[in-house]
C-alpha positions, -999 to +999 in steps of 0.1 A: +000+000+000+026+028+008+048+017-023+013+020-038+007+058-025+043+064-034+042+056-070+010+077-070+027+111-053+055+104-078+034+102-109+021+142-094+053+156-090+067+144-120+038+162-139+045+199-145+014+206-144+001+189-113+029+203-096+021+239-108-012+231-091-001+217-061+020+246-059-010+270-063-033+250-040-006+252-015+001+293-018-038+295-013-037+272+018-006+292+033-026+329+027+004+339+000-008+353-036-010+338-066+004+353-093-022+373-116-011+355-149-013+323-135-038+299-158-068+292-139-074+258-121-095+244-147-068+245-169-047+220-151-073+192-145-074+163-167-098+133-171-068+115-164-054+130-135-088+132-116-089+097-105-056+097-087-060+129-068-095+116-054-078+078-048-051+097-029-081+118-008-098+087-002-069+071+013-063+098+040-094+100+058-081+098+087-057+124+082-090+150+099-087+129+129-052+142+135-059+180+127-086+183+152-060+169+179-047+195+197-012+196+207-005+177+238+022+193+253+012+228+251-025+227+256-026+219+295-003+253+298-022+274+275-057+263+293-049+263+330-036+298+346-023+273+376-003+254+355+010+280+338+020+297+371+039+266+379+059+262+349+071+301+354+083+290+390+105+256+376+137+276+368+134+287+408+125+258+422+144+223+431+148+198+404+126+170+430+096+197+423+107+206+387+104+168+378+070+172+396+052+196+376+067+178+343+049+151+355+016+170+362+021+188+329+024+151+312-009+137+332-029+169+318-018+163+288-027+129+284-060+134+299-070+162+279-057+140+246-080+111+256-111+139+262-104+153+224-103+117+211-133+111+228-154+141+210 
């Protein structure tokens, strides 16, 4: 299957093209301009092409899944003022307590993982 997916993404980049497309689709994700004599992106599909862009889609649904996770480290800090309070005291504090509030961090984390999975 991934020598599959592989052979596919190959087949796209070696196509000028598809990769002029991917290049535009990928400025207009990122917010940057596309340049005003670029062709259009009707011009770049083909009958032929169609069916390996969609097979490729298909193939990463779970790829959502992932977005919608936030990220575990920095979430617990960024949603609790306590725990952020804490991790501004660590560089004053003994490494016994440092190691504790890594560990707190790490349980929040976790917890708050297994809450968004559950969603």
């Amino acid at each position: 299957m991934n020598e599959d997916i592989s052979e596919k993404v190959r087949a796209l980049l070696e196509d000028p093209e598809m990769l002029a497309k991917i290049a535009m689709i990928a400025s207009s994700l990122g917010g940057g301009k596309s340049t005003p004599n670029a062709p259009s992106e009707q011009q770049y599909e083909s009958p032929k092409d169609k069916p390996v862009i969609e097979q490729l889609t298909a193939e990463q649904s779970s790829v959502p899944l992932a977005k919608r996770l936030p990220d575990p480290i920095t979430l617990p800090a960024a949603q609790d003022p306590r725990l952020s309070l804490l991790n501004s005291l660590k560089p004053f504090l003994r490494e016994e307590r440092r190691s504790k509030i890594d560990n707190l961090t790490k349980a929040l984390s976790v917890t708050n993982l297994m809450g968004s999975m559950s969603k």
